[in-house]
C-alpha positions in Angstrom: 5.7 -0.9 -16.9 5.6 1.6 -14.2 5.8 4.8 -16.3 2.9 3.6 -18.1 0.9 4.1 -15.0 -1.1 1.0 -15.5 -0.1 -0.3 -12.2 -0.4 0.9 -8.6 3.5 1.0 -6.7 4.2 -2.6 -6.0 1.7 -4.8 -8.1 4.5 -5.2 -10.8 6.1 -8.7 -10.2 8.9 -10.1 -12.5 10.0 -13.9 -12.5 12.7 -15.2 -14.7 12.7 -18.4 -15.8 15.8 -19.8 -18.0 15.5 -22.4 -20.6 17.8 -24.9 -21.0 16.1 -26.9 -24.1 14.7 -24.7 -26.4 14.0 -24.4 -30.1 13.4 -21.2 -32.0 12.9 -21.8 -35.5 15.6 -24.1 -35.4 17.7 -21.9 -34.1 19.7 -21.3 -30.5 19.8 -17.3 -31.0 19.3 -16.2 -27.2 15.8 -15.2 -27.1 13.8 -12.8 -24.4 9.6 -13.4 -24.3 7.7 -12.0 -21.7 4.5 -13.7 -20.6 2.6 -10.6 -18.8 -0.6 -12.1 -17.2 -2.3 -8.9 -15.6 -5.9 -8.5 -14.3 -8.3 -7.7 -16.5 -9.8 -4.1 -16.8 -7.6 -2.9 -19.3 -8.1 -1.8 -23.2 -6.3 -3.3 -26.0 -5.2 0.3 -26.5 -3.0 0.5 -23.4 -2.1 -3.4 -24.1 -0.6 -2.6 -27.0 1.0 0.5 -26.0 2.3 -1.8 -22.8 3.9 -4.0 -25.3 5.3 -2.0 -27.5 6.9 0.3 -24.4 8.4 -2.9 -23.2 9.9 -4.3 -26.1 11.1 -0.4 -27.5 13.0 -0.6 -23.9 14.3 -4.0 -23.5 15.4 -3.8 -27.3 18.0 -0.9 -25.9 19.1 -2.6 -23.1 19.6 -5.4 -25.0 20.7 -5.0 -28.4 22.9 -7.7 -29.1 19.6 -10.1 -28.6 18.0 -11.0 -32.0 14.8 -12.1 -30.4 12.2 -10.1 -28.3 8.6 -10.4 -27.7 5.6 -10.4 -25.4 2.1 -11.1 -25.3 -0.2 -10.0 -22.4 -2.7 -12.0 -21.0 -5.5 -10.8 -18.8 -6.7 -13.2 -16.1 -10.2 -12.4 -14.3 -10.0 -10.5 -10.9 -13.2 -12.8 -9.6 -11.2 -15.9 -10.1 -7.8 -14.5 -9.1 -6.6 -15.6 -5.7 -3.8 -15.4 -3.1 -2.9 -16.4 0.9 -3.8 -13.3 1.8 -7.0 -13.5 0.5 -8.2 -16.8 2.4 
């Protein structure tokens, strides 16, 4: 995310979240899916680029995983808020 220079230094956050119960097509194959909410603002050009950077990379870090996806979501900067903000 950060060489795409999408992002001023420190807005990137990552949370990980394992699943315990899951179900992929009836599978358990160990899965990776990103869910990358970022604020609106940019085009579906450097979405798609973004996704297909990050899958390309996690895809060599981990090869041995036979599932990887994302989708990014855009929430609205006039909505967003956070503590520091109130």
């Amino acid at each position: 995310m950060e060489s795409t220079d999408l992002f001023d230094k420190g807005d990137i956050k990552v949370r990980i979240n394992p699943f315990k119960y899951y179900n992929i097509g009836n599978t358990k194959d160990d899965f990776i899916h990103i869910f990358a909410n970022i604020m609106e603002g940019r085009t579906v050009s450097q979405k798609s680029n973004l996704s297909k950077r990050i899958v390309t990379e996690l895809k060599l870090m981990f090869p041995d995983v036979p599932i990887i996806s994302i989708n990014i979501r855009d929430f609205e900067k006039t909505t967003y808020c956070n503590k520091s903000m109130v």
